[in-house]
C-alpha positions as CSV (number, residue, x, y, z in Angstrom):
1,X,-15.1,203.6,110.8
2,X,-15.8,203.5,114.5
3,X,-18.8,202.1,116.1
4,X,-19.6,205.3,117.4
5,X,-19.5,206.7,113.7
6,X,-21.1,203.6,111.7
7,X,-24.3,204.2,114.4
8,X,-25.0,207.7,113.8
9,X,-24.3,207.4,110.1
10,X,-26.8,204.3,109.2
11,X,-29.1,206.4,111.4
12,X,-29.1,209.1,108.9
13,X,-29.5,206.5,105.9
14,X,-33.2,205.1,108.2
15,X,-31.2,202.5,108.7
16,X,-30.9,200.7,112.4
17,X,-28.5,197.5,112.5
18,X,-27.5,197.3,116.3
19,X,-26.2,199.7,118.9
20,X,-23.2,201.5,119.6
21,X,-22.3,199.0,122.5
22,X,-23.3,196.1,120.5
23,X,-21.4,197.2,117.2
24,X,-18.1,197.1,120.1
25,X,-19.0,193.8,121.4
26,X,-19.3,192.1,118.3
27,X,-15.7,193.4,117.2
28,X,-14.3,192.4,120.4
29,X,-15.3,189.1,120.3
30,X,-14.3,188.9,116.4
31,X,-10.8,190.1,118.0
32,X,-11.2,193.4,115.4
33,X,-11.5,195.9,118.3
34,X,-8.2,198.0,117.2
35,X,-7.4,202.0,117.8
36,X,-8.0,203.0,114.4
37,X,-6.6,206.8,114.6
38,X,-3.3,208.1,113.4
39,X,-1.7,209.1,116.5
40,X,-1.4,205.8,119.3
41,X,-3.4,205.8,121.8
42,X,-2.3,207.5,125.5
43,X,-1.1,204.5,127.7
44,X,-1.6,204.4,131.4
45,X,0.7,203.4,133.7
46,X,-1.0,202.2,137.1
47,X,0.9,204.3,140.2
48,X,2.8,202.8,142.6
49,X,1.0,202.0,145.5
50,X,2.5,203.6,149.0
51,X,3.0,201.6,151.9
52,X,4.3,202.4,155.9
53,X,5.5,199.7,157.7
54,X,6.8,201.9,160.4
55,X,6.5,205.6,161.5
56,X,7.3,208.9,159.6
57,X,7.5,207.0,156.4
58,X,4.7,208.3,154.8
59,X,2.1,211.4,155.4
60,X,-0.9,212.2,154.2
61,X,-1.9,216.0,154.6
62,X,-4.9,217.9,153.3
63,X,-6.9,221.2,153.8
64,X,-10.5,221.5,154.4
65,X,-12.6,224.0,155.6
66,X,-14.4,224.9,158.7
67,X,-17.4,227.2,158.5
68,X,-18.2,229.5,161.1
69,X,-21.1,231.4,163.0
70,X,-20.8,234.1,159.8
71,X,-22.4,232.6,156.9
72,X,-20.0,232.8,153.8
73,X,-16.7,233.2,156.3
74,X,-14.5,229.9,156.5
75,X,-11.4,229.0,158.0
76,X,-9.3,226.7,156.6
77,X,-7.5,223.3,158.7
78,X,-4.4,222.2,157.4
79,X,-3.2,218.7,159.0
80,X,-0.4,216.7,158.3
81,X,-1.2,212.8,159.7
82,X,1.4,210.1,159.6
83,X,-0.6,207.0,157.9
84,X,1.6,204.5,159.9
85,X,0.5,205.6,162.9
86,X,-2.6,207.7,162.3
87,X,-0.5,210.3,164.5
88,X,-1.4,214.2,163.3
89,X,1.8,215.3,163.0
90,X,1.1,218.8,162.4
91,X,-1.6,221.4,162.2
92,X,-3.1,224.5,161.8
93,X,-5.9,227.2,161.1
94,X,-5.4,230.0,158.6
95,X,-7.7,232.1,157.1
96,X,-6.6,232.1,153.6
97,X,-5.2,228.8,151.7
98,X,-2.1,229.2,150.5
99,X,1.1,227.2,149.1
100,X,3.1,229.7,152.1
101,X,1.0,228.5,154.8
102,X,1.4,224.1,153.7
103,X,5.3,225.1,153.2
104,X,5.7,227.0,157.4
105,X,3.4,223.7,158.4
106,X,5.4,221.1,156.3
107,X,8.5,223.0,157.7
108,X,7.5,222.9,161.9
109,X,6.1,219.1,161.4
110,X,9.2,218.0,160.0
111,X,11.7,219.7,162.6
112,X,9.4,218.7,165.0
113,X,9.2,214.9,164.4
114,X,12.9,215.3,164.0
115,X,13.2,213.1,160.9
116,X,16.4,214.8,158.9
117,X,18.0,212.6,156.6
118,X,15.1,209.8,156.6
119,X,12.8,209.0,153.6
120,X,9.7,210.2,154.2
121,X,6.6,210.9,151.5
122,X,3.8,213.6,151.5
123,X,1.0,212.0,149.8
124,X,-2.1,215.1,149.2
125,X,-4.9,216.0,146.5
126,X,-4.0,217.9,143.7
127,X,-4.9,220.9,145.1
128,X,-3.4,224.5,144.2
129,X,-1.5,224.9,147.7
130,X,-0.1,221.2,147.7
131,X,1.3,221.6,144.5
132,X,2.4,225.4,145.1
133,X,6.1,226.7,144.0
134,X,6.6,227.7,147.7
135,X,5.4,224.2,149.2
136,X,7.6,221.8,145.9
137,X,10.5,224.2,146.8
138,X,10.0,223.3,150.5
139,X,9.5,219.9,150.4
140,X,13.2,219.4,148.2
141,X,15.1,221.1,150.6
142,X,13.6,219.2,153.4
143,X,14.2,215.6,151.1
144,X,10.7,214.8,151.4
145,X,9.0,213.4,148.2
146,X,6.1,214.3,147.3
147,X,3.4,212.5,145.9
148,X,0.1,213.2,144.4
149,X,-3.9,211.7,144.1
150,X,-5.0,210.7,140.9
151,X,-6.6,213.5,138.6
152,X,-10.8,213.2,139.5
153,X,-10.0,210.8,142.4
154,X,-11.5,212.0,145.6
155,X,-10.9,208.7,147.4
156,X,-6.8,208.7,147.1
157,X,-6.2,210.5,150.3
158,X,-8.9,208.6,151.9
159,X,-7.0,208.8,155.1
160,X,-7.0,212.4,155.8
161,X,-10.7,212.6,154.4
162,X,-12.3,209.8,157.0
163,X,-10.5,212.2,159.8
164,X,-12.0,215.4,158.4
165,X,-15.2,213.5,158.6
166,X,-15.1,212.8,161.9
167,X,-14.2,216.4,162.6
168,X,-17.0,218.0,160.9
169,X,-19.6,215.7,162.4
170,X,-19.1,215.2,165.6
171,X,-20.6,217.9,168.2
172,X,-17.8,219.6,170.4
């Protein structure tokens, strides 16, 4: 049994031997700490880190809101920044967020910086526009890779976030 079974199960009996935490630290240091289910356990593979070490090489692009004199009305930002260069490649307001909208944005920043036939990555969140039929479709015909935050990670497009920041909380 697991410490996390042997625990509850002594407690039943009145019986208290050590805790859960101390049950784990004792195996570990007895080198008897093992995965002791049928199935293996999951195993992570840490992601590739993404570095620029010039322009249009690698973007970073997020949506957040911006609230307006209406309570409960928002528009919605969309900006595409070059991390190289901190350079905003692209943006725009919409009303509505949308996997359409990222994909016309995606589209006019990338004629724009005129950057056909280079490698370039689009790093975002895991939101439901950046990850969109319209926008994936969009980004392979343009060769752009795209790449994604972490699941539960709200630092990975730290980037784009500081800017946003700034944005929100600065008068004018």
């Amino acid at each position: 049994m697991s410490p996390n079974q042997i625990v509850p199960t002594l407690a039943d009996e009145g019986i208290y031997v050590a805790s859960e935490s101390s049950f784990y630290r004792v195996l570990r240091k007895a080198d008897q700490l093992a995965h002791r289910g049928k199935a293996k356990p999951p195993t992570h593979k840490r992601p590739e880190s993404l570095e620029a070490s010039a322009p249009n090489q690698l973007w970073s692009w997020d949506i957040t809101y911006l609230p307006t004199i209406v309570k409960g009305l928002f528009f919605y930002l969309y900006m595409i920044m070059d991390v190289y260069s901190r350079k905003i490649v692209g943006w725009e307001v919409f009303d509505t967020e949308s996997a359409d909208h990222a994909a016309s944005l995606i589209r006019k920043a990338y004629l724009r910086e005129g950057i056909a036939g280079e490698p370039l990555v689009l790093h975002s969140d895991n939101g439901s526009p950046m990850k969109g039929a319209t926008m994936l479709v969009t980004l392979q015909k343009l060769g752009v890779i795209p790449s994604f935050s972490r699941p539960s990670v709200s630092n990975d497009n730290a980037y784009s976030e500081a800017l946003f920041k700034t944005l929100k909380y600065t008068p004018g």
